[in-house]
N, C-alpha and C positions, 0 to 999 in steps of 0.2 A: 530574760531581763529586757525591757523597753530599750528601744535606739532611741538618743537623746541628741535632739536637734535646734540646735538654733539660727534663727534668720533675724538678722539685725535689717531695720528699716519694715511699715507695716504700709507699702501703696500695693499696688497692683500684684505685679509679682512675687509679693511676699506670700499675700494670701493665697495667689496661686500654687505656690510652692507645700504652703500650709496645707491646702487642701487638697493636691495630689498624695502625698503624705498620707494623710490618713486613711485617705480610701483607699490606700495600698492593703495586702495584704499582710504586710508586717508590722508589729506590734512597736508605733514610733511614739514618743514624746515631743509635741513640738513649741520652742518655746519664743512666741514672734517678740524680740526689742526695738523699742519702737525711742527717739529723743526727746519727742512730746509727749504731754499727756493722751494729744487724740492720734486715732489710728488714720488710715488712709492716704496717707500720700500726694500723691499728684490729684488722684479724686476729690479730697476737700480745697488741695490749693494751686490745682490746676484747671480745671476745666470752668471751663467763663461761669459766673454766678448767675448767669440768664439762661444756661444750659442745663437746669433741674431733674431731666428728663439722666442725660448724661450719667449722671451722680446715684442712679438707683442701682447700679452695681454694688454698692455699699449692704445693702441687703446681703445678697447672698456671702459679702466679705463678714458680715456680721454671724451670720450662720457657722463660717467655719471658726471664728472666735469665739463662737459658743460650744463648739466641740467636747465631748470631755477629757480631749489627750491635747486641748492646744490650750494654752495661757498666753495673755498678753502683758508684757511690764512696759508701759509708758509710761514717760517721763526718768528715762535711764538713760545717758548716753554713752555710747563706749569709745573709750581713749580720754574722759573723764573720770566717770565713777568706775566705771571698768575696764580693764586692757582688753585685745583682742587677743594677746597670744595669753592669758587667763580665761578668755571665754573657749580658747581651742583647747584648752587642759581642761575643760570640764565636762564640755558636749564630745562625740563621737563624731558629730559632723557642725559647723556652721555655712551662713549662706551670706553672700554682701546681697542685699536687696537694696541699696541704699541710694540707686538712681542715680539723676544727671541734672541738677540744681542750680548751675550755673549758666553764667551765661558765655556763648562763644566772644572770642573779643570781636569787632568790628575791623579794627586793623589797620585805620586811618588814623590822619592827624586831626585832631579836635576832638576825639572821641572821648577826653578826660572833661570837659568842660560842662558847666551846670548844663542840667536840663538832657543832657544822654542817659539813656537807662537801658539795658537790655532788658527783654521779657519776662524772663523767668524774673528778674527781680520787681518789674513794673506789675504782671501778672500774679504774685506772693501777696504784693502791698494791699491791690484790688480786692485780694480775696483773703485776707484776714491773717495772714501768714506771720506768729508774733514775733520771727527777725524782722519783718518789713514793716512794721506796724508804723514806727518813724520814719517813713522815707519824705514824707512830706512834699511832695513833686509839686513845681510850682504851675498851677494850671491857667493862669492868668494871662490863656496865650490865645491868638489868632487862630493858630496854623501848626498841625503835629504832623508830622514824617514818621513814617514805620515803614523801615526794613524790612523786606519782606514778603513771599508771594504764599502763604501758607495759613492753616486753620488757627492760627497763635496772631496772628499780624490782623486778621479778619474780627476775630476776639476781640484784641486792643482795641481798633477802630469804630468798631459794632459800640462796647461799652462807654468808648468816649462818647459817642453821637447819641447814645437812644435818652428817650426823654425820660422823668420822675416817672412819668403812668407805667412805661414800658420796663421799668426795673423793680417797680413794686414792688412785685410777686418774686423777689430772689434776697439772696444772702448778703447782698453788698454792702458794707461796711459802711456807718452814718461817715467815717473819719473819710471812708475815700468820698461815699456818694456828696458828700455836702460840696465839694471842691470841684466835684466832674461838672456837677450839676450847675455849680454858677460861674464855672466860668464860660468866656464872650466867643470858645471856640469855633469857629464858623466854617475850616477847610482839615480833612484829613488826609494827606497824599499817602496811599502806599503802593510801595515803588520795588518792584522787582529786575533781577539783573536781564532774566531771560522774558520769553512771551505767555500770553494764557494756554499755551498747549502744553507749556512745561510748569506752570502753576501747581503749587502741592495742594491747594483747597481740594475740599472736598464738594459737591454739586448743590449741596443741602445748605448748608453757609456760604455760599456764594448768590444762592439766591434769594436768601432771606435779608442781601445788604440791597435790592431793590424794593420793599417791602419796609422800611423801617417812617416811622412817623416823621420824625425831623432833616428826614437826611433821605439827598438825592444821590444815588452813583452815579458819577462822569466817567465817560473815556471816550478817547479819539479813535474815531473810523479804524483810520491811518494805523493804528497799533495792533490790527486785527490780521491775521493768518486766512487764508482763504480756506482751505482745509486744513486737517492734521494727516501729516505725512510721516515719513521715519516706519520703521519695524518697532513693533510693541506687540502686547498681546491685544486679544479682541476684546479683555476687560477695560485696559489701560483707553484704550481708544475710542470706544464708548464711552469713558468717564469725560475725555480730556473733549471729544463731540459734545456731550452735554453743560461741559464748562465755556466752550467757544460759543453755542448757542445764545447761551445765560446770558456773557458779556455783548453778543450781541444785541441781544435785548436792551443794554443800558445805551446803547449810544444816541438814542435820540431824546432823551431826559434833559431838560432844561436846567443850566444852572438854578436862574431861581424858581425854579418849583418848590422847593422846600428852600427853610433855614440854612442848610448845613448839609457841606456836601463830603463824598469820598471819592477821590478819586482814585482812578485805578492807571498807575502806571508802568509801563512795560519797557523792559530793554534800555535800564539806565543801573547802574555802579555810581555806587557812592565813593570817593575819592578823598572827600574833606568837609569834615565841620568847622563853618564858619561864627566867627563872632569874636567877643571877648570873654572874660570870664563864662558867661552864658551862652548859649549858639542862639543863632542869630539867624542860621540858613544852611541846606546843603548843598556842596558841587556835586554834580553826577554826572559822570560820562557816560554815551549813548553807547547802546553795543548791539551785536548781530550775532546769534547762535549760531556756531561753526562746529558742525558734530557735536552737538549737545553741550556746548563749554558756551560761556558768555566772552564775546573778543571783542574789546574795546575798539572804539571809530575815532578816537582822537576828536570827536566833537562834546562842548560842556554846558552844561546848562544849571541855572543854582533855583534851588527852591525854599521862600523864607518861612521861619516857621520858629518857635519859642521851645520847641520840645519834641526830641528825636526819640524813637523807642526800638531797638534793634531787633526785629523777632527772627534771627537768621541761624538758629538752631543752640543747642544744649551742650553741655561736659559736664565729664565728671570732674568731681575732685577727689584727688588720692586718698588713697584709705590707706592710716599707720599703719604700719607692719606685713604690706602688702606689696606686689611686685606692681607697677603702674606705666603703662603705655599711655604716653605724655602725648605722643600724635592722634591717636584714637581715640583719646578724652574715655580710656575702658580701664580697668584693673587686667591686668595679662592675663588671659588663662586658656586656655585648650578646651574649647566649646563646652565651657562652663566650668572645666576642674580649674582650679588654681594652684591649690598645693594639696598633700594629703590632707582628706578635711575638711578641705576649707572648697567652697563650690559659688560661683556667681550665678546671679539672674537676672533679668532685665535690662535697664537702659547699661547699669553698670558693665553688666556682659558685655551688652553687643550696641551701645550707643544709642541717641535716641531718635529712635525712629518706632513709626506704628503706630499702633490707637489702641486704646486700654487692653481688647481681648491680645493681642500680641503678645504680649508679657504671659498667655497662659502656655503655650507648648514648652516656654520655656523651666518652669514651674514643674509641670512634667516630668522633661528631660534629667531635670534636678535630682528629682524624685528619685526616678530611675537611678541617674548614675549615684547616689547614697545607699540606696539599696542592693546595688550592684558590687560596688566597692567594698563597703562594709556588713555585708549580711546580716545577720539577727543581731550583729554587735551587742551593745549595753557594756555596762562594765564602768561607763565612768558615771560621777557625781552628777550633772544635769542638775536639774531644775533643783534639786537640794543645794546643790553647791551654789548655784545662781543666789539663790534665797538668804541662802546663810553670808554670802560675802556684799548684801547688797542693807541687810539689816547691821553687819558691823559696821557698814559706813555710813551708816543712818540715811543712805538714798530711799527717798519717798517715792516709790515705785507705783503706778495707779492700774490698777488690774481692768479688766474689759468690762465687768460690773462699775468700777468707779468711771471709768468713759459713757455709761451708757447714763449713768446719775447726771454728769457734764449736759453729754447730748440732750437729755430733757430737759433740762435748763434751757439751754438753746433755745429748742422749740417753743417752751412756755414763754418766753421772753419775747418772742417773732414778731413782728407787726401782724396785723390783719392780710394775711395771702402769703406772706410770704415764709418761706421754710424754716428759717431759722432766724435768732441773730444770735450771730457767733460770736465768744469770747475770743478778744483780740490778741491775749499776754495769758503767760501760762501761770502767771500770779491768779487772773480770773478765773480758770479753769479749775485750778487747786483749791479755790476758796471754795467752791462749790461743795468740794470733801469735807470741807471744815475744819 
């Protein structure tokens, strides 16, 4: 009898999970739950809509959704239409694949006040995500602040600044493009605690913010490290040489050379957002990296601006009926078990960190310990029982066939160049089934 598996959530590491699975030699059922109707994850609504290239991982995630031992139910949620301690009475094994959605708080005072957003939820809105379809971010500002020295903060700033020609060719939402696009934004600071040696970008995005049509990089001399020193590997120091390079290249760039500038600023903590109801400006105290920790100098300095954007990393949110490490933004478990059964992968595991292939050893690892733990198992209901409790409740479940009906939609709908235009509300999505 088939091991009957299910992975709730359908981004990276689910499919990875999915597709070590099957190429196993044991005879598994897997059955990915996804809350929307479309699959992918972080890949439809995370990676910047200018990053096309990025998003063709989707292929081969497609491939294992066409599998003949894997099924997809999106548009199911569980702790809604289903319990999870029902979904662990049915499968032989489940998996949280359900990621790190949130956003970390910032930690300051002023951080409630209009105009703060963290990434993950500024990043959702940008890219079509239909909780954030309303966020309605007022763009009618000078000057945006992003938190932040990483590929998520570069994102923000990259899609605030590039012009109508330069986003053409992508997904971007008429409801955000129409707003980015007219407002009078003229300065983007993003401002990180420590220097460009200890910068999370990658060399590739870092170079292409010298390179953009409307927007010039700034940065001062003075913020620049003479070499990269510390113990690292010979990867880590190569990358972090090719990052110091790069920003050395921007510092002789004239503010007005272009419209619209980014600046890059290093070795400032933000302390407080200013204003009133709305912010109005940030304080930031300067700091000096002491053994790789950022230590305040006691000197402040404030930068004004209509709209702050925090990209200074992800959490989870607990999952019912689960054990949850509230400091590690992870569901508890012992490198990857959780309870009998029950197995994590991805951000949920081990927090978010890494870039999409990441999420596959851990996929893997899954794999194995299921197969390990439970050997040829079978014996419970699985995908019948799935089926049978999701028609008594009348949940409208949309299978990888009705995703792929959606998906061509999309596409037929696209402007000229560009990949799609995606259904914003999961109302749009489902009409498409009719």
């Amino acid at each position: 009898m088939s091991l009957s598996v299910a992975i709730i959530g359908s981004g990276p590491a689910a499919f990875y999970t999915a597709d070590a699975l099957v190429k196993s030699d044991s005879d598994c059922r897997v059955d990915i739950i996804e809350r929307l109707p479309c699959p992918y994850g972080l890949i439809r609504f995370g990676v910047a809509p200018d990053h096309e290239k990025t998003k063709n991982v989707m292929r081969a995630f497609a491939k294992t959704a066409a599998h003949e031992d894997v099924n997809f139910y999106g548009n199911v949620e569980i702790g809604k239409d289903i319990g999870l301690p029902e979904l662990r009475d049915m499968y032989d094994a489940v998996v949280l694949a359900v990621g790190a959605g949130s956003d970390r708080a910032v930690g300051i005072p002023g951080e409630d006040k209009k105009g703060v957003f963290g990434s993950a939820t500024f990043v959702n809105w940008y890219n079509g995500h239909p909780d954030f379809r309303d966020l309605n971010p007022d763009l009618d500002v000078k000057g945006v602040v992003v938190l932040g020295n990483g590929n998520v903060a570069i994102d923000v700033a990259r899609v605030l600044v590039k012009t109508p020609g330069e986003m053409a060719a992508t997904d971007l939402p008429d409801y955000a493009a129409d707003p980015i696009q007219a407002s009078p934004l003229s300065d983007v600071y993003m401002v990180g605690r420590r220097g460009p040696n200890e910068a999370k970008y990658t060399n590739v995005e870092l170079r292409e913010m010298g390179h953009l049509e409307n927007c010039v990089p700034q940065i001062e001399a003075a913020q620049l490290p003479d070499s990269v020193d510390g113990e690292m590997s010979d990867r880590d120091r190569r990358l972090r040489e090719k990052n110091l390079a790069t920003v050395r290249e921007f510092v002789g760039r004239t503010a007005d050379e272009k419209p619209k500038r980014v600046h890059f600023v290093y070795y400032a903590q933000p302390v407080e957002i200013l204003g009133g109801d709305n912010v109005e400006a940030v304080r930031f105290e300067r700091t000096e990296v002491r053994d790789g920790r950022a230590v305040g100098l006691g000197e402040y300095f404030e930068i004004s601006c209509g709209l702050v954007v925090a990209a200074i990393g992800y959490t989870s949110k607990p999952v019912a009926d689960t054990p949850f490490d509230e400091r590690g933004g992870i569901v508890t478990n012992d490198d990857g078990r959780v309870a009998d059964g029950l197995y994590a992968v991805g951000w949920i595991k081990r927090g978010p960190s890494g870039v999409i292939g990441s999420n596959k050893p851990d996929g893997k690892l899954a794999a194995e310990q299921i197969l390990a733990d439970l050997g040829p198992g079978g014996g419970k209901s699985g995908r019948s029982g799935l089926e049978a409790m999701l028609s008594e409740r009348s949940v409208r479940a949309v299978d990888f066939t009705g995703w792929q009906q959606i998906e061509a939609a999309e596409i037929a709908n696209a402007r000229e160049g560009a990949p799609r235009k995606k259904f914003v509300t999961v109302a749009e999505m489902l009409a498409v089934l009719g």
